[in-house]
Wavefront OBJ file of the C-alpha trace (Angstrom):
o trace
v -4.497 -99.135 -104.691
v -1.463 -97.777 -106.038
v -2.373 -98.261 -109.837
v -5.548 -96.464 -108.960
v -4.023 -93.243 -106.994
v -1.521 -93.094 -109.696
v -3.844 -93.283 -112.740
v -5.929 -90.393 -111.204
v -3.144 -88.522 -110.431
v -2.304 -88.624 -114.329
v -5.990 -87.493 -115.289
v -6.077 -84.870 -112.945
v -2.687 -83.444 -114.575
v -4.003 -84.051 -118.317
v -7.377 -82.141 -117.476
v -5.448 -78.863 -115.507
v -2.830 -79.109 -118.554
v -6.264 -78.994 -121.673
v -7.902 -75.967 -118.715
v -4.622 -73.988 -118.703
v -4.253 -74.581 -122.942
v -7.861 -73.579 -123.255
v -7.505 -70.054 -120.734
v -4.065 -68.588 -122.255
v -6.043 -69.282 -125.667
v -9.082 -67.323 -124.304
v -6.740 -64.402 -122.429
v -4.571 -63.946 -125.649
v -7.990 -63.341 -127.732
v -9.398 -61.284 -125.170
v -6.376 -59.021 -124.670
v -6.461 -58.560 -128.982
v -9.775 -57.639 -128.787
v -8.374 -55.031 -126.321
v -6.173 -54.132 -128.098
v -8.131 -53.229 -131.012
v -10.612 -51.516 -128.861
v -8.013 -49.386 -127.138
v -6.988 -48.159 -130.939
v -10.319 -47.490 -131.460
v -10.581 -44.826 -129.030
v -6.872 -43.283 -128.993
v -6.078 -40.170 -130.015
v -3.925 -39.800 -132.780
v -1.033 -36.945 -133.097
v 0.344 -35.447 -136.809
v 3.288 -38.137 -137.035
v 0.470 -40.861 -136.647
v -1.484 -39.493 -139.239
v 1.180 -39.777 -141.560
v 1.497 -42.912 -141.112
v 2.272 -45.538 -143.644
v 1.801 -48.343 -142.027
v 1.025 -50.327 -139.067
v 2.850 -52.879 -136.886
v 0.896 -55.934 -135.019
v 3.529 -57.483 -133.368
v 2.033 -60.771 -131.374
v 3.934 -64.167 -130.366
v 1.530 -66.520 -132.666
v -0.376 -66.406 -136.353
v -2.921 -63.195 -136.284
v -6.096 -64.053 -138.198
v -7.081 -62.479 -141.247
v -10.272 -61.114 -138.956
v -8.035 -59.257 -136.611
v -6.233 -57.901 -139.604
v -9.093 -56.502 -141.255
v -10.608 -55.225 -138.054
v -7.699 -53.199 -137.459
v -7.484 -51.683 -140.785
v -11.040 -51.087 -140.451
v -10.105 -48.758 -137.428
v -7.179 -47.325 -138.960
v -9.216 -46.700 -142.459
v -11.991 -45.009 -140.245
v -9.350 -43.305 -138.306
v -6.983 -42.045 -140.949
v -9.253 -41.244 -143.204
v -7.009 -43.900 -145.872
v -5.501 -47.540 -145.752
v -2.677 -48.151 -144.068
v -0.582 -51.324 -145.075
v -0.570 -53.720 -141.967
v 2.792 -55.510 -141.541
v 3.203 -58.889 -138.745
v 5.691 -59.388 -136.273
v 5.929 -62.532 -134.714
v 7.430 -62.379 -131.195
v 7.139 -65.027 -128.246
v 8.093 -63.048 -126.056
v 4.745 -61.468 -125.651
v 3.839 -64.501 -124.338
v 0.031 -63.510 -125.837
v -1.978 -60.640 -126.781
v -1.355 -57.583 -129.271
v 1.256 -54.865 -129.710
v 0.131 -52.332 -132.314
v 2.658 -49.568 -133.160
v 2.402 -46.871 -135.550
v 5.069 -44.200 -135.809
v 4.685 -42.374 -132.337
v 1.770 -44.903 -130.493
v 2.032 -47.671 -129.121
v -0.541 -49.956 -127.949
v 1.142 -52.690 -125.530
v -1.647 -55.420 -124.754
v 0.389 -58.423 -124.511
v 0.662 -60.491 -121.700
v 4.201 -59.803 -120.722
v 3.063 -56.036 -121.413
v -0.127 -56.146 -118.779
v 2.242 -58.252 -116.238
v 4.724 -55.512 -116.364
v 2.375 -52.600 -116.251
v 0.502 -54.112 -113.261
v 4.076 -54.445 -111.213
v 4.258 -58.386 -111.457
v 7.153 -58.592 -113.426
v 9.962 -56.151 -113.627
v 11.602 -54.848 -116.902
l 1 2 3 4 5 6 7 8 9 10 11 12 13 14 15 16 17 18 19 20 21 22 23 24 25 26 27 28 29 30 31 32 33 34 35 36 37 38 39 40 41 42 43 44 45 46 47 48 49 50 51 52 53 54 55 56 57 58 59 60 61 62 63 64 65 66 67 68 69 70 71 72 73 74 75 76 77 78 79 80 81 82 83 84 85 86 87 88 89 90 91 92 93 94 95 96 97 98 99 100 101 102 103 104 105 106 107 108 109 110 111 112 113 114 115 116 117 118 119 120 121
C-alpha cells in the first residue's frame, strides 16, 4: 500500500512540475506579445526618433519572429530600420524589456510582479 501511495505521489509531482514548465512557457510568450503590442501603440518623443537602435532585453533566446515583428513596428513607427540588439537577462524571470533611448517598455515577469505591488524593488 505503501509502494502504491508513494508511486502516485511521484506522478502527481512529475505532472504539476510538465503544467508549471508548460504555463511560465505560455506567460513569457504572452507577456512578449505584450510587449510588442504596447510598442505598437506608444507614443514616441524626439530622442526616440533618433534612435539608432533598439534593446530587447529578455532572460532566454528571442526568436527571429519576435525580432522581425518588432522591427516591423519600429520601421512603421520611425519611418526607417532600426538595428535590434539582445540582452539576455534571467533576472526577468520571462517576458520582454524593450528600451530605446528615452522609453522603456518593462513586460517581464519580475517587471509586472513589481508594478502590481507583489514584489518590492
Amino acid at each position: 500500500m505503501a509502494m502504491i501511495l508513494l508511486k502516485i505521489l511521484i506522478l502527481q509531482a512529475i505532472v504539476a512540475s510538465c503544467v508549471i514548465f508548460v504555463l511560465m512557457k505560455v506567460l513569457d510568450l504572452q507577456l512578449q506579445q505584450l510587449a510588442v503590442k504596447k510598442l505598437d501603440y506608444i507614443k514616441f518623443d524626439k530622442e526616440d526618433l533618433q534612435s539608432e537602435c533598439v534593446v530587447l532585453s529578455a532572460p532566454g533566446n528571442i526568436s527571429a519572429a519576435l525580432q522581425q515583428k518588432v522591427a516591423h513596428v519600429c520601421q512603421k513607427k520611425i519611418g526607417r530600420p532600426l538595428k535590434i540588439v539582445i540582452k539576455k537577462d534571467r533576472a526577468l524571470k520571462g517576458g520582454l524589456v524593450i528600451c530605446l533611448k528615452k522609453t522603456i517598455i518593462d513586460f517581464s515577469l519580475i517587471g509586472r510582479l513589481k508594478e502590481g505591488g507583489i514584489i518590492r524593488s
